[in-house]
N, C-alpha and C positions, 0 to 999 in steps of 0.2 A: 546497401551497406552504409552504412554512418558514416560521415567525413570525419578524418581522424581529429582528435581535439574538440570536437563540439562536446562532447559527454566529459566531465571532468569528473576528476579522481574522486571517489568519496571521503576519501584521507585526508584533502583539503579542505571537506567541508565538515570536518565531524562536529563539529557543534555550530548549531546555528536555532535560533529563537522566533517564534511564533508570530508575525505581525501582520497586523489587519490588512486585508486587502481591501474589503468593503464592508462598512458597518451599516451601512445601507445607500440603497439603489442610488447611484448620484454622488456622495463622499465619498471622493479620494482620501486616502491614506498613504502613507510609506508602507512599503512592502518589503522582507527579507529577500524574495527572491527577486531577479530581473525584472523592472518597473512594467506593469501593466495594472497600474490603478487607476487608470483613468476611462477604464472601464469594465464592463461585468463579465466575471468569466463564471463557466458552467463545468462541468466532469461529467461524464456517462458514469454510469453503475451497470449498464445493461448486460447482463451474460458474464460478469465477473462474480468472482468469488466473495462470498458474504459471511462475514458472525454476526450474529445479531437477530433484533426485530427487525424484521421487514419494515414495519411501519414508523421506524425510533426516528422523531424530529432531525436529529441532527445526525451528521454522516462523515467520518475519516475515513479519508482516502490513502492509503498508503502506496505508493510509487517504490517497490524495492529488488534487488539484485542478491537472487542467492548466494552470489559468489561474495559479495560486499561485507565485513568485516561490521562494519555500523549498522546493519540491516540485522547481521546474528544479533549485537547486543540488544537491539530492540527488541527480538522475539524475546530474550534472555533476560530481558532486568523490566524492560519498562510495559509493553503489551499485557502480561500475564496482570498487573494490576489494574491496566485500562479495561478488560474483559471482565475484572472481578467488579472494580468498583459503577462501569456508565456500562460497558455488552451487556452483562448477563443480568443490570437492571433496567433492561428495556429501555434507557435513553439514547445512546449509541448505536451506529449501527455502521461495523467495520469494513471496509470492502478493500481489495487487494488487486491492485494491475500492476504490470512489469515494466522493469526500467535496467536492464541489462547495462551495463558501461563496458564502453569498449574499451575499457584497460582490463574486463575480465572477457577473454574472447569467446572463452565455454560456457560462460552463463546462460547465454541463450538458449543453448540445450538443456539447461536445466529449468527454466522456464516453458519450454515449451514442452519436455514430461510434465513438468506442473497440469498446464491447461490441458493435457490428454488425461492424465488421472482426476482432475475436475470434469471430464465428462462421465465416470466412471462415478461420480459422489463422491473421490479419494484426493480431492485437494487440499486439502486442511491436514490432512494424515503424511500426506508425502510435502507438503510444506514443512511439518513438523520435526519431520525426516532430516531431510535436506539442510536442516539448520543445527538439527542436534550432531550432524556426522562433525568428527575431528579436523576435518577440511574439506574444501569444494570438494564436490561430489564429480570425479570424470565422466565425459560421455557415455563413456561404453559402461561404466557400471548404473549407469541412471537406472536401466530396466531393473535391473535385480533390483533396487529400492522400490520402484511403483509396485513389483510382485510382493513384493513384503508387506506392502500395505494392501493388498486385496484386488490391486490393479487385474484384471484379466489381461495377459501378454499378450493373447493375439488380439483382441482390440486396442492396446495401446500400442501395437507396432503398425496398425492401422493407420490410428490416427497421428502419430509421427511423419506417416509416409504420405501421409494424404498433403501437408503443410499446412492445412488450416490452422492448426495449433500455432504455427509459427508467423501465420497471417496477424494472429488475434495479439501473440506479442508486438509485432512492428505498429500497429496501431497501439500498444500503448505507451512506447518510446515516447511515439507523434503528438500524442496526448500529453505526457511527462514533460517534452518540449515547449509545445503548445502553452501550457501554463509557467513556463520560466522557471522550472525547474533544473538545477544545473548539477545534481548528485543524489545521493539516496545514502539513507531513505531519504524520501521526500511526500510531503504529507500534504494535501487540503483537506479544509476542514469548512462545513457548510451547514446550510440547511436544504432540505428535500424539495426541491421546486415540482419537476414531474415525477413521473413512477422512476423514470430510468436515467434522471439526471440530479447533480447538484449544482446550487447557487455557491459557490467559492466566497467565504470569508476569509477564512486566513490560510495563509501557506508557509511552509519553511521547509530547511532543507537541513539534511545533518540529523547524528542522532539525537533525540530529547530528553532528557530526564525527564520521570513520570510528574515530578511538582512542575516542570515547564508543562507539559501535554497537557497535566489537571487543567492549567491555569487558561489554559487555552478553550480548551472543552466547555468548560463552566462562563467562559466568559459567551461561549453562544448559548447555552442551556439559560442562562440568567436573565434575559429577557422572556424565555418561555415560562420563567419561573421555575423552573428545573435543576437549578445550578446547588452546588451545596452539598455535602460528606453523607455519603451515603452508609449505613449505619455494617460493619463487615462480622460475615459470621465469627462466633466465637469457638467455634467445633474445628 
């Protein structure tokens, strides 16, 4: 169980701005979120949910809470551009872990149908889901959502009951925590070190507007030479 008050409201944090953790191995920087610049932090990607190129240099991480309010607007205003302009050109590559806040106490169950319908291929459908409904989704109606996206019911009552699904969320609180992150969304942002990890440049917490993310994004792409407005269909 989480100690009450370590996970703070995301209301408190709805805006907050991008700042360097490491701009390389050794330089400190100021950091938006609780100070650990003074040394190198990492992020797994292993067995989470991805858009993207596999192979795309740089990697957001997004840290978020279905139940979170700042978490919808990002799916809603700011994502759908990040996907159009750095996803779907192969520079980005988006990956998604959970960060329930215990001021939403149901979240967790809808995180952890997420990771049961990600074992199904149906996580990106019932994220979709989940975000476009009129309000948090209750427990008991989670299932009807995962059936609606293709979910098989008796493998996702399976994998609900089994708890590994809810193993995989609590490991990514610890992770959330771990990086000083203190609300959601909550975002790093890197370059690709091994297959199944990131090196952490920048972090922030709160929602972003998409000129703050741009700006973030490009500022790691811009040393690859990658950085810069990528040309948007006219159809």
């Amino acid at each position: 169980m989480t100690p009450p008050g370590l996970l703070r409201s995301s209301a408190a944090l709805a805006v907050g701005t991008f700042s360097a953790l490491l701009l390389a191995p050794g330089t400190p920087t100021t950091a938006a979120a609780p100070t650990r610049s003074n040394q190198q932090l990492f992020v797994s990607i292993r067995d989470v949910p991805t858009l993207g190129d596999a192979g795309a240099p740089v990697v957001l991480v997004e840290f978020s809470d279905f139940h979170c309010p700042f978490c919808r607007r990002h799916v809603n205003e700011t994502l759908p551009l990040v996907k159009q302009d750095y996803i779907d050109t192969g520079r980005l590559l988006y990956a998604f872990r959970h960060f329930p806040l215990d001021i939403h106490p149901r979240a967790p169950d809808a995180a952890v149908a997420a990771m049961c319908a990600a074992r199904q291929g149906k996580f990106w459908e019932l994220h979709a889901r989940l975000f476009a409904a009129p309000r948090p989704v209750a427990p008991e109606a989670l299932e009807g959502h995962a059936k609606a996206v293709g979910v098989s019911v008796q493998r996702y009552r399976t994998c609900v009951n089994a708890g590994v699904a809810r193993d995989d969320v609590r490991l990514d609180v610890e992770e959330a925590r771990r990086l000083g992150l203190g609300g959601t969304p909550g975002f790093a942002l890197g370059l690709r070190d091994l297959d199944d990890r990131v090196r952490v440049l920048r972090r922030a917490v709160g929602f972003q507007p998409y000129a703050d993310l741009k700006k973030a994004i490009d500022g790691v792409l811009g040393p690859l030479g990658q950085s810069g407005p990528t040309p948007r269909s006219s159809t």
